[in-house]
C-alpha beads as a LAMMPS data file, in Angstrom:
LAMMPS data file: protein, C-alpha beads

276 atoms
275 bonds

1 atom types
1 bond types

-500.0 500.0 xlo xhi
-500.0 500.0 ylo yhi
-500.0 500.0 zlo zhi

Masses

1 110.0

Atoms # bond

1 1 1 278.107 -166.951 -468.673
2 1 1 276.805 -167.196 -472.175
3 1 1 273.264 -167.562 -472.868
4 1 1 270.987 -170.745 -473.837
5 1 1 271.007 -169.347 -477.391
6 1 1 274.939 -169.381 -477.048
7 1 1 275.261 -172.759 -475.668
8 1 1 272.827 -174.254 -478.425
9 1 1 274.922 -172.467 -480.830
10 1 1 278.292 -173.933 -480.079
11 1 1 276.623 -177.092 -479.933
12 1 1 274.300 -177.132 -482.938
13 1 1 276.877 -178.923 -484.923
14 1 1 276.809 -182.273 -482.654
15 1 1 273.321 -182.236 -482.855
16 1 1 273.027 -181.197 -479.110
17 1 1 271.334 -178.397 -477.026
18 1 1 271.646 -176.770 -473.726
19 1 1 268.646 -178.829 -472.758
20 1 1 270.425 -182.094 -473.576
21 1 1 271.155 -184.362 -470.632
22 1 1 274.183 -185.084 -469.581
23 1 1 274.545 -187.063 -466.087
24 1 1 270.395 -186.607 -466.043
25 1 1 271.015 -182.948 -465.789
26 1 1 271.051 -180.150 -468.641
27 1 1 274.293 -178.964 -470.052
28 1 1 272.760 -175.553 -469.169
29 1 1 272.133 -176.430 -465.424
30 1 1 275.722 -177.885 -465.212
31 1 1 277.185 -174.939 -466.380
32 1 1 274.647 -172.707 -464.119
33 1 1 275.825 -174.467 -461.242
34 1 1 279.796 -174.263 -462.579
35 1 1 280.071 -178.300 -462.574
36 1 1 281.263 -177.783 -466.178
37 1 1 283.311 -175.062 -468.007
38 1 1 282.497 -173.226 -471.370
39 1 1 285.620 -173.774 -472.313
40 1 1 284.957 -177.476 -472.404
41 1 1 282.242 -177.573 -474.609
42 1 1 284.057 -174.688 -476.756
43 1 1 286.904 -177.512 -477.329
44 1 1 284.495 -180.279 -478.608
45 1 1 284.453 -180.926 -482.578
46 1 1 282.653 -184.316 -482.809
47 1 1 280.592 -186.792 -481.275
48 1 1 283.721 -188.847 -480.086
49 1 1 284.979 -186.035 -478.638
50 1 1 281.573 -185.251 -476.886
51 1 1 281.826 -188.983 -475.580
52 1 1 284.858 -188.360 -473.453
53 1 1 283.391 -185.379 -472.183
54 1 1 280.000 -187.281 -470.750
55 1 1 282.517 -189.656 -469.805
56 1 1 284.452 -187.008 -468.062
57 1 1 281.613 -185.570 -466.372
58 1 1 280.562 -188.710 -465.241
59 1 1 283.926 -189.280 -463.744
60 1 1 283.784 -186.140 -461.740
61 1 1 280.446 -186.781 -460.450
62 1 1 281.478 -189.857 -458.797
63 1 1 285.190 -188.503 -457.610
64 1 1 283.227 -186.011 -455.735
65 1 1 281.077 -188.406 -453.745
66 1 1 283.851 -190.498 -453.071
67 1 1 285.499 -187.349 -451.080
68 1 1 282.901 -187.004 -449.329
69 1 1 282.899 -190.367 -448.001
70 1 1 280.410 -192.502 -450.996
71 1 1 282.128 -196.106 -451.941
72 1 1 281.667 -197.534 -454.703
73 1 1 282.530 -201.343 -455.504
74 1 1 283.672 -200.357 -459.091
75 1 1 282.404 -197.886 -460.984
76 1 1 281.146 -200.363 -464.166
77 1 1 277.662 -198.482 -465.146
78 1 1 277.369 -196.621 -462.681
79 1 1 276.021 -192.759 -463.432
80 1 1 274.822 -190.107 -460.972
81 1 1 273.907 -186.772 -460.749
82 1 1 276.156 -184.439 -460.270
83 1 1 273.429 -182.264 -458.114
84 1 1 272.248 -185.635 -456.339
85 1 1 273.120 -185.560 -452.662
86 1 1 274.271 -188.886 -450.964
87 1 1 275.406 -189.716 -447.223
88 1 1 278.396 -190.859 -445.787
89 1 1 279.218 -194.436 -445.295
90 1 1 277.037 -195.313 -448.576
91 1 1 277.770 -198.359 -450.797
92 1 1 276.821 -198.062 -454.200
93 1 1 277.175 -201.080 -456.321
94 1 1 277.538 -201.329 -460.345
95 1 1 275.108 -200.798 -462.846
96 1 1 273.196 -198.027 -460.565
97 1 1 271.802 -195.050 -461.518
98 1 1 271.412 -192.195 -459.088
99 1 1 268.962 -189.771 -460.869
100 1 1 268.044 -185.690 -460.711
101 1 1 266.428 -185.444 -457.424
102 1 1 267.410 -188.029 -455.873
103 1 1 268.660 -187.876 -451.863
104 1 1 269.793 -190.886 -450.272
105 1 1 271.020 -190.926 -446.462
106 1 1 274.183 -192.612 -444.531
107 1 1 275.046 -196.234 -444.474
108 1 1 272.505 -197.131 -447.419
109 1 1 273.927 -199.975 -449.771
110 1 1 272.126 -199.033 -453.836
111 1 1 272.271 -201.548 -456.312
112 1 1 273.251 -203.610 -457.964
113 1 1 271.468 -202.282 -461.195
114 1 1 269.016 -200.025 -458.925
115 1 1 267.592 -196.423 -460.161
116 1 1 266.308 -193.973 -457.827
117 1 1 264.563 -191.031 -459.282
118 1 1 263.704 -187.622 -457.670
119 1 1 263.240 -190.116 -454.669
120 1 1 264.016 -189.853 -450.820
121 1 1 266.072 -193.421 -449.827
122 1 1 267.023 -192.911 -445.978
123 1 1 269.951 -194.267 -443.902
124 1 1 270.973 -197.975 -443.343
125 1 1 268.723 -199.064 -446.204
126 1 1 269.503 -201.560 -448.884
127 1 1 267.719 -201.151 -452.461
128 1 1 268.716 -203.777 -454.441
129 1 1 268.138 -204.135 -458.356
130 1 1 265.149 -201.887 -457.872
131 1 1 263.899 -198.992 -460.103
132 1 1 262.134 -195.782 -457.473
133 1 1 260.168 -193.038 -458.952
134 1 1 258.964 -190.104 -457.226
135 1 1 258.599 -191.379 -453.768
136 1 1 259.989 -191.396 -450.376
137 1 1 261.643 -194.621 -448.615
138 1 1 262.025 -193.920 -444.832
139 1 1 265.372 -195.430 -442.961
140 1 1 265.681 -198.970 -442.547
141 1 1 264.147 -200.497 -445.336
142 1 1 264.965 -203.481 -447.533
143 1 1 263.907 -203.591 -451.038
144 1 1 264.937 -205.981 -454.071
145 1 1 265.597 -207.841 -455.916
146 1 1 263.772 -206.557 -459.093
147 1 1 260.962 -204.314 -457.544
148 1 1 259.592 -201.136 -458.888
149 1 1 258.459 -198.511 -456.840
150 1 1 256.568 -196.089 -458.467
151 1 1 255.556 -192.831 -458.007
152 1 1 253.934 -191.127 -454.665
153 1 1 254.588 -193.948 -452.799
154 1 1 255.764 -193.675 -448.895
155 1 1 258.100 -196.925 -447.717
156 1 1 258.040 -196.366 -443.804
157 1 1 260.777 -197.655 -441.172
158 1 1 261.395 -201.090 -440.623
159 1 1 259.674 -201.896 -443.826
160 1 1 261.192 -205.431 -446.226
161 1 1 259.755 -205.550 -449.857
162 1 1 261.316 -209.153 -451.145
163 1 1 261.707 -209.742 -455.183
164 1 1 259.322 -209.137 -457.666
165 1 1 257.204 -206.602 -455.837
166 1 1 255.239 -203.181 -457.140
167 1 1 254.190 -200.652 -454.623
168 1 1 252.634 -197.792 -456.485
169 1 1 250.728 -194.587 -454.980
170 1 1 250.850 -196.265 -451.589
171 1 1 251.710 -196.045 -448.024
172 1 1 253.292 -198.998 -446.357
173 1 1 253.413 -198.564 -442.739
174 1 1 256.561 -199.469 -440.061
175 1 1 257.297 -203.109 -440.310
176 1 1 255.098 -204.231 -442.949
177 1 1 256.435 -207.238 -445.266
178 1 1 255.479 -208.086 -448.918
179 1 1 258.048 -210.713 -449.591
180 1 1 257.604 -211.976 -452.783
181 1 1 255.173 -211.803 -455.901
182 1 1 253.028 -208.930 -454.761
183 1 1 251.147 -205.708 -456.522
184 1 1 250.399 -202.958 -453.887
185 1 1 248.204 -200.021 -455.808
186 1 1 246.703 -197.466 -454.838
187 1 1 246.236 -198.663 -450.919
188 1 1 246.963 -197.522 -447.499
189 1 1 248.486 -200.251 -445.428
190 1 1 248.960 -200.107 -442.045
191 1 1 251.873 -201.346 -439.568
192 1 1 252.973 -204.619 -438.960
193 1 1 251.060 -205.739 -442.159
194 1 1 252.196 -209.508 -443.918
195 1 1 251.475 -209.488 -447.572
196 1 1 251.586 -212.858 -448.246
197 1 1 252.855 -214.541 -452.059
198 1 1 250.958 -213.501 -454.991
199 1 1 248.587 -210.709 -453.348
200 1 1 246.933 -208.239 -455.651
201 1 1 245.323 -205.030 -454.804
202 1 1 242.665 -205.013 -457.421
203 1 1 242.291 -201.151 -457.844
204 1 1 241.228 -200.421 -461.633
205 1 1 237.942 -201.114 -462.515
206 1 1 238.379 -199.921 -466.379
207 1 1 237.335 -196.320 -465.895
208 1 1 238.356 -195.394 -462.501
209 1 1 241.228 -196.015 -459.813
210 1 1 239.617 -197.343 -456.046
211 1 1 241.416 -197.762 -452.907
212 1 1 242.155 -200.487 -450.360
213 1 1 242.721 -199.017 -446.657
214 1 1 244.650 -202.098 -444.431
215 1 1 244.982 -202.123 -441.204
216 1 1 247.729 -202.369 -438.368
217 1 1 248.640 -206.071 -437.927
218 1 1 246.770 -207.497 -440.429
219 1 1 247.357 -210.590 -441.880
220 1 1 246.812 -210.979 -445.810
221 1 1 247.225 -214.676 -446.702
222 1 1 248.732 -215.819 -450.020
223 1 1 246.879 -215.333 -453.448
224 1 1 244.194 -212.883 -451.748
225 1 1 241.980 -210.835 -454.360
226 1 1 241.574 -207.024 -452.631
227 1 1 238.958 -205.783 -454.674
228 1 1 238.956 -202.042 -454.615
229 1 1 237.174 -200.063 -452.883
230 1 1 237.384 -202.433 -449.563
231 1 1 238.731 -202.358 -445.913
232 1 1 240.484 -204.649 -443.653
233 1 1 240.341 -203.700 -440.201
234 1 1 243.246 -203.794 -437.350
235 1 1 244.161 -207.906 -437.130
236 1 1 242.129 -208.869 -439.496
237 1 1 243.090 -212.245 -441.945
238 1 1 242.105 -213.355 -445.082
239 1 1 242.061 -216.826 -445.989
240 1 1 244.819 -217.831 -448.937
241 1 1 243.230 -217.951 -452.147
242 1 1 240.696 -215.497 -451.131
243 1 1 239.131 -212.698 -453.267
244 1 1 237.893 -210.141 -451.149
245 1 1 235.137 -207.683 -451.847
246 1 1 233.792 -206.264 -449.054
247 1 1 235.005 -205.093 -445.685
248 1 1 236.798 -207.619 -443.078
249 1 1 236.059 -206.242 -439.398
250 1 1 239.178 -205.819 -436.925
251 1 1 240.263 -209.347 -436.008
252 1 1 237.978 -211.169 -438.413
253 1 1 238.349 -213.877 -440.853
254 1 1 237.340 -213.144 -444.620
255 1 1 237.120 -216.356 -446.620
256 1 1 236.158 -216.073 -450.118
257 1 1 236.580 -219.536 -452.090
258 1 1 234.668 -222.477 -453.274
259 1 1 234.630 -225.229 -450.305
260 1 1 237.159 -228.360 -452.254
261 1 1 235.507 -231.501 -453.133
262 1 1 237.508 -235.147 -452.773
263 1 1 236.663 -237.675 -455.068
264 1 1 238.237 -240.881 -454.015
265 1 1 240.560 -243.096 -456.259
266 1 1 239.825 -240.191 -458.975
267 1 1 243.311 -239.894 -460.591
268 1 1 243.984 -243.609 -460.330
269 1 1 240.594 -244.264 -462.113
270 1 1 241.426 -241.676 -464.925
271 1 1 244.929 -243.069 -465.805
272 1 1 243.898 -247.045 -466.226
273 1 1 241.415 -245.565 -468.463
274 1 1 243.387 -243.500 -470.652
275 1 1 246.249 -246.023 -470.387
276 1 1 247.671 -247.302 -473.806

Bonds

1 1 1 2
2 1 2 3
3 1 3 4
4 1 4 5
5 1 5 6
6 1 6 7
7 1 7 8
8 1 8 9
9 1 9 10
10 1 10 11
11 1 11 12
12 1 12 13
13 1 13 14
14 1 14 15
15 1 15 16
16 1 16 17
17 1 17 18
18 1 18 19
19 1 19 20
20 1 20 21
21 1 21 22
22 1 22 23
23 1 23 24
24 1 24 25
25 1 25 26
26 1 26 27
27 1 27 28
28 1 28 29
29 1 29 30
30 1 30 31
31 1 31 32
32 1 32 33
33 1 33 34
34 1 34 35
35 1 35 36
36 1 36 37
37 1 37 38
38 1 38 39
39 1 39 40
40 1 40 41
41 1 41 42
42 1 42 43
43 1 43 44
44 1 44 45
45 1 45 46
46 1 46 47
47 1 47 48
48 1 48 49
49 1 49 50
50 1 50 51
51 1 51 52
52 1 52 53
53 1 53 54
54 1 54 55
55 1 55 56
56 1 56 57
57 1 57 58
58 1 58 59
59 1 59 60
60 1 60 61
61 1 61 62
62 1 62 63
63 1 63 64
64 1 64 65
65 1 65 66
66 1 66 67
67 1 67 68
68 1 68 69
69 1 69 70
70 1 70 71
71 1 71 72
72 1 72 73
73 1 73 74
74 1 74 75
75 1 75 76
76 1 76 77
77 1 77 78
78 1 78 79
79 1 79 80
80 1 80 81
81 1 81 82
82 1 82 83
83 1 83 84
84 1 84 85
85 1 85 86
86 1 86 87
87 1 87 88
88 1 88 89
89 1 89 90
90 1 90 91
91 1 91 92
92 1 92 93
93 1 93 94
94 1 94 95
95 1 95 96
96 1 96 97
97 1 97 98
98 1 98 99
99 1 99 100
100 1 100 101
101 1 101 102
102 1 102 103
103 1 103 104
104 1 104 105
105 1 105 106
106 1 106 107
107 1 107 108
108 1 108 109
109 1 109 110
110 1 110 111
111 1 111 112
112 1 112 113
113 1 113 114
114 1 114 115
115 1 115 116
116 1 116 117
117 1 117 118
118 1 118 119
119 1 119 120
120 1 120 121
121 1 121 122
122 1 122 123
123 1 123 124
124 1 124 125
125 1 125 126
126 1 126 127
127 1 127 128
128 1 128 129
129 1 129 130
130 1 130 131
131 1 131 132
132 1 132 133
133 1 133 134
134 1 134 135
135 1 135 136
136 1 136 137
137 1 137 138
138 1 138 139
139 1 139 140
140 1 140 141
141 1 141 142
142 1 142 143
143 1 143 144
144 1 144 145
145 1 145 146
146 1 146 147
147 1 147 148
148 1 148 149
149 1 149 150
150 1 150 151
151 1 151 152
152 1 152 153
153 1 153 154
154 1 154 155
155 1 155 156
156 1 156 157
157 1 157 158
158 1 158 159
159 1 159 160
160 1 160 161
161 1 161 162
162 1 162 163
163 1 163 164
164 1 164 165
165 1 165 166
166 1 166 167
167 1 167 168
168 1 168 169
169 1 169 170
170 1 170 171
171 1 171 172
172 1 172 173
173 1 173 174
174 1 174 175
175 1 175 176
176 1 176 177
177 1 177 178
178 1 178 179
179 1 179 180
180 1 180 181
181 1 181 182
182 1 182 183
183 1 183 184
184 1 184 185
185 1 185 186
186 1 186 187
187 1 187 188
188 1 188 189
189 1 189 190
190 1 190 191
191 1 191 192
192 1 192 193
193 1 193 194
194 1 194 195
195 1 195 196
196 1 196 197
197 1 197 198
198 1 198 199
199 1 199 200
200 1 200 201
201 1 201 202
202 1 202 203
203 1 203 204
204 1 204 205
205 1 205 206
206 1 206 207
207 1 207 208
208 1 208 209
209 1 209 210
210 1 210 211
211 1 211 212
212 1 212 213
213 1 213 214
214 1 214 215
215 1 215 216
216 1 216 217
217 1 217 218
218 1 218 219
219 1 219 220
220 1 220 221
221 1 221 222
222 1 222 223
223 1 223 224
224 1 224 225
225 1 225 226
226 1 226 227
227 1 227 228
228 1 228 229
229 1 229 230
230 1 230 231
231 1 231 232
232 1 232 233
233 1 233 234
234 1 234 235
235 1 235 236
236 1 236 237
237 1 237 238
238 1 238 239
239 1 239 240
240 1 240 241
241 1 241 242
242 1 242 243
243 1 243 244
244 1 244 245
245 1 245 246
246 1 246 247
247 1 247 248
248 1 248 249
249 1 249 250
250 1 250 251
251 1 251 252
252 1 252 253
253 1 253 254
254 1 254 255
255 1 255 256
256 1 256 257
257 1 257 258
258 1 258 259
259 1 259 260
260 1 260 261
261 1 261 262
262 1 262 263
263 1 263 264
264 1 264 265
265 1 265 266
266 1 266 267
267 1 267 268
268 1 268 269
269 1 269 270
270 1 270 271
271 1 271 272
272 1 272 273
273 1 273 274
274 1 274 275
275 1 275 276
């Protein structure tokens, strides 16, 4: 095989390398690993021509998953690695993006519009219009739509992430929820755990990153403040609308709001007097 200095030679004149990506991998590695010939780069003379070879390589990539038992809905924007390794029995839908490194198992349905990056997914998972970085989902897990997982996070069994959820540099434990409208950072949650709407792990404090360690079973109620460092033990609840900052004991009750006042006749008070 020729050399790098070879490669970047023949393709100097389309403004390309043997580092460029094609297919997330180099031309270099695809031609290490044989997925491509020399001869095909040898026979390209311009950019259009280099088109319908990504497009060709693209093509290939997917035909090869398909034999070996990968369906795809149609194959509208969808681009994967050639080295990426995919079970059998997996859906993948349009507008995905399977990435260098990643490894997904059997029965798992990607996308639509999902990327998974030097990621883990495992079997009978769905991932739906979700970007994963650098982390490991475990089997039976739901994600999407429009969640980001980002890197050196763990997604155990049994786990459902609903839409608009972030999980970063965190372990969620078997059977934990975060349905909807939730920021998971830098935490170690437990099993069983309900995140409920609009939680926030508050973990940056402007110069350095803290932790929140959750408990099995706990119960986090909706719009809860976990200020970081702090600890919620096994069972534990916080009150909705709660801003936490120091440590809930197993199977206690941390309520951190002001008590509401009613004033009587108020709003019916206020509008005859501003009535024109």
């Amino acid at each position: 095989m020729k050399s790098k200095c070879e490669i970047d030679e023949i393709l100097k004149k389309l403004d390309k390398s043997s580092e460029t990506k094609v297919c997330f991998e180099s031309v270099y590695s695809l031609l290490e690993n044989h997925f491509i010939s020399e001869r095909e780069l040898c026979w390209i003379k311009n950019l259009i021509e280099w088109f319908d070879f990504v497009n060709t390589v693209t093509v290939r990539a997917i035909m090869n998953n398909i034999e070996n038992g990968v369906e795809f809905l149609s194959l509208d924007g969808v681009v994967i690695s050639p080295f990426a390794k995919i079970g059998k029995g997996t859906t993948i839908h349009p507008g995905s993006q399977i990435r260098a490194g990643a490894i997904i198992g059997e029965r798992s349905v990607i996308g639509p519009m999902s990327v998974i990056e030097n990621s883990t997914v495992g079997d009978d998972c769905v991932v739906n219009a979700t970007q994963v970085y650098d982390s490991v989902i475990e089997s039976n897990v739901k994600i999407g739509p429009f969640c980001h997982i980002r890197p050196n996070s763990r997604i155990c069994s049994g786990v459902k992430i609903g839409d608009f959820v972030e999980v970063k540099n965190s372990t969620l434990g078997n059977d934990t929820h975060a349905s909807h409208l939730t920021y998971i950072g830098d935490s170690d949650v437990g099993e069983r755990v309900n995140f409920g709407c609009g939680t926030v792990t508050c973990n940056y404090d402007g110069y350095n990153k803290n932790r929140c360690t959750i408990g099995n079973d706990v119960f986090v109620g909706c719009n809860t403040n976990l200020i970081a460092p702090v600890t919620l033990g096994d069972g534990a609840y916080t009150a909705a609308g709660s801003t936490i900052t120091d440590t809930v004991p197993a199977g206690g009750l941390g309520i951190a709001r002001a008590r509401q006042t009613t004033k009587e006749e108020w709003a019916t008070n206020f509008k005859k007097k501003n009535r024109k």
